[in-house]
C-alpha positions in Angstrom: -147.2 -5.1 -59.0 -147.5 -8.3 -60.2 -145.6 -9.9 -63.1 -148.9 -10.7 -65.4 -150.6 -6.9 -64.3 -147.5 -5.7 -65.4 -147.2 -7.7 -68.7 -150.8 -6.5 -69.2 -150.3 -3.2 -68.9 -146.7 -2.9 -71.1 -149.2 -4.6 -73.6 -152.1 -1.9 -73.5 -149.4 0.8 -73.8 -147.5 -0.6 -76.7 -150.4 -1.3 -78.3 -151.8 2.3 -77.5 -148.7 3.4 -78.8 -148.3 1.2 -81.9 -152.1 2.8 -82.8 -150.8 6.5 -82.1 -148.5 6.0 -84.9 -150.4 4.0 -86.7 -153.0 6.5 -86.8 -150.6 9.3 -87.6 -148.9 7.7 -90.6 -152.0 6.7 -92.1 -153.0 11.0 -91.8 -156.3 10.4 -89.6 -154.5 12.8 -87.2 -154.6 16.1 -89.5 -153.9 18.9 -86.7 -150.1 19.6 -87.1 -149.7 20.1 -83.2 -151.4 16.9 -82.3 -150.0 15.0 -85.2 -145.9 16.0 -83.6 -147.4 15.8 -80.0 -148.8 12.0 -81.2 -145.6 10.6 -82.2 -143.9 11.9 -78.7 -146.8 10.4 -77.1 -146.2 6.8 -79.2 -142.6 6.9 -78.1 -143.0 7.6 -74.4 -145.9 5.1 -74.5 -143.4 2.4 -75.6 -140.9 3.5 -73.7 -143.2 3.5 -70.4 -144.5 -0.5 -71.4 -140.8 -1.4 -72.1 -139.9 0.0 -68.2 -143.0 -1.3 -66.7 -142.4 -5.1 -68.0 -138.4 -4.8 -68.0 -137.8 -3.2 -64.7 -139.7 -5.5 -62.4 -137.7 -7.9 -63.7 -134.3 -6.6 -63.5 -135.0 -5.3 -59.6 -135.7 -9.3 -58.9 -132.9 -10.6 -60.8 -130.5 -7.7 -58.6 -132.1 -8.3 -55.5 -131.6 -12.8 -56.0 -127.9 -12.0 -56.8 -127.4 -9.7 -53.4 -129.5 -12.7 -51.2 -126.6 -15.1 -52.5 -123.7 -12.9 -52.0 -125.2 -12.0 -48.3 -125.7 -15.5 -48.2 -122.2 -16.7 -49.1 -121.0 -13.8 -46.6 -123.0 -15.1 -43.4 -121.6 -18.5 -44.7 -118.1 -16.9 -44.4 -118.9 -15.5 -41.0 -120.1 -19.1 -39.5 -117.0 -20.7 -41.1 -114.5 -18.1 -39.7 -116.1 -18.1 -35.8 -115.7 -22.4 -36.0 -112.0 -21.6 -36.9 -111.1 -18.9 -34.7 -112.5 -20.8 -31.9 -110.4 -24.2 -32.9 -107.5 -22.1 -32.9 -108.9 -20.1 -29.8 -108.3 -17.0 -31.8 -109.9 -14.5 -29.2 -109.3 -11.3 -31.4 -110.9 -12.7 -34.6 -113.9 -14.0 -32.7 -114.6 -10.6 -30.8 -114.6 -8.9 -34.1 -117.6 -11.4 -35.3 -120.3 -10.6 -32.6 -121.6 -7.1 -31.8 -121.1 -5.6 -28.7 -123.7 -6.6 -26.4 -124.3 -10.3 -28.6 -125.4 -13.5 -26.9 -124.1 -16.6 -26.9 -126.9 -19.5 -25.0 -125.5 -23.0 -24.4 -129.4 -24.7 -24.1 -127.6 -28.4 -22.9 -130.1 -30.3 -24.9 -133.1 -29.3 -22.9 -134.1 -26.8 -25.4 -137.7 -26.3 -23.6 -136.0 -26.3 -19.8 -134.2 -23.0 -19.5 -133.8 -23.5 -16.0 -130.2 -24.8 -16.9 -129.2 -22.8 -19.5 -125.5 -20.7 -19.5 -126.1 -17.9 -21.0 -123.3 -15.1 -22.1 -124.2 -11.6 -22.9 -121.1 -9.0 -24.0 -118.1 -10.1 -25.7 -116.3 -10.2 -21.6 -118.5 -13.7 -21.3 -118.6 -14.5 -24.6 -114.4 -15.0 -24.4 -115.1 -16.8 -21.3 -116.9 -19.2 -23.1 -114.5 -20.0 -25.8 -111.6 -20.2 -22.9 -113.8 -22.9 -21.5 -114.7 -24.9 -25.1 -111.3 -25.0 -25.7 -110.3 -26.2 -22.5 -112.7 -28.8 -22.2 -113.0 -29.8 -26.4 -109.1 -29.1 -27.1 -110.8 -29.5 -30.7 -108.3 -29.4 -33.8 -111.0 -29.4 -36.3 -114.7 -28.4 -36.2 -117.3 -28.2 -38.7 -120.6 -27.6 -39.5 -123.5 -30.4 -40.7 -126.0 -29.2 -42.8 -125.6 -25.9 -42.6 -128.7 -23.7 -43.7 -128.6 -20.0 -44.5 -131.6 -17.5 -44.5 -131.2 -14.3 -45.4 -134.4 -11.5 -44.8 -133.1 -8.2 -45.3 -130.4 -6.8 -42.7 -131.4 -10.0 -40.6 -130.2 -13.7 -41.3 -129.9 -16.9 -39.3 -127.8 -19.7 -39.9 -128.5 -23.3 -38.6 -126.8 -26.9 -39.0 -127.9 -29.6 -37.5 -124.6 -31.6 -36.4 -121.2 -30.4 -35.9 -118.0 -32.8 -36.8 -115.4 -31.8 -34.0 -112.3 -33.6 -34.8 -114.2 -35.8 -37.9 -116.3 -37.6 -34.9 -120.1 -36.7 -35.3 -122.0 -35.0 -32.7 -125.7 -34.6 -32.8 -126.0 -30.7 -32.5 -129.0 -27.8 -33.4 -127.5 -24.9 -33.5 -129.0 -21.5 -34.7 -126.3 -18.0 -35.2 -128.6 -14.7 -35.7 -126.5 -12.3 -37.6 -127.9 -8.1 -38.2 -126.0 -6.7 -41.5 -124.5 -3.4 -39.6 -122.8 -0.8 -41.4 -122.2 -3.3 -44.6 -120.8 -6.3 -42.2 -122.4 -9.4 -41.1 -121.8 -9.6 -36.9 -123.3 -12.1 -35.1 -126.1 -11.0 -32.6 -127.0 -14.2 -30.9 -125.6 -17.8 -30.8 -127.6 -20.5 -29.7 -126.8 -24.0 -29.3 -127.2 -27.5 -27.0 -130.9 -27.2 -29.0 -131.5 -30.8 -29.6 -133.2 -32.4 -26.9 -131.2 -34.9 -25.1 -132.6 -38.5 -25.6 
């Protein structure tokens, strides 16, 4: 329901209920029964306009505070993989992905997939981190731009740019993360996305 239908209708009901008692206190309601059963029906009127027009609002405000917390965690799950994998911390980064994730290096031919390395199951996915580690020997790393989108159980996370030892390198990168069980894990990593000049 929308915000003005439901403004509309808390509206009708408290005025509905505002005439009820009106009505009753002025003694145009002279039956005894319906006079007592008019003032329960005032008060539940009011109270169902006050919930209509109150608790649409309270659900969004709940549901914009747990985007940003999942947002902040996903955040915190980006942030931890770049670290683990500076410090080639194979344990941290296993617990990150779920069991069968993906991890696609796309070489900057984002529309060619003819050349794409792609590692499914955490087995490859160390692999891979072996091999950035060997061939980056990175101290540092972090994340340009980084852009978090939370739908539900499902968020992605994109940057466009990594800093790998505070030089620049033009990079698109998008992490897919499923909430499981309460916890962010990283389904699918994908990255070499910006086409190579």
């Amino acid at each position: 329901m929308s915000n003005l239908a439901s403004f509309i209708i808390s509206i009708v009901l408290i005025l509905l209920a505002t005439g009820i008692f009106v009505a009753n206190k002025r003694g145009l309601i002279t039956n005894e029964v319906l006079s007592s059963g008019s003032n329960i029906a005032s008060v539940l009127a009011f109270v169902l306009a006050i919930a209509i027009f109150a608790l649409p609002q309270l659900a969004s405000q709940n549901n914009s505070a747990s985007i940003e917390e999942d947002k902040a965690a996903v955040t915190a799950i980006v942030n931890l993989e770049l670290k683990s994998a500076v410090e080639l911390d194979l344990v941290t980064l296993e617990s990150l992905y779920t069991k069968n994730a993906i991890v696609v290096d796309r070489h900057g031919t984002p529309n060619d997939e003819s050349d794409d390395t792609v590692n499914i199951g955490w087995d490859n996915i160390r692999t891979h981190y072996i091999g950035l580690q060997l061939f980056y020997k990175p101290k540092t790393m972090s994340l340009v731009k980084l852009n978090v989108d939370v739908l539900g159980d499902k968020a992605t996370a994109t940057h466009r740019g990594v800093l790998i030892d505070d030089i620049y390198r033009e990079d698109l990168s998008i992490y897919t993360l499923n909430k499981i069980n309460g916890h962010w894990l990283i389904t699918q990593l994908e990255f070499g996305l910006l086409q190579n000049p």
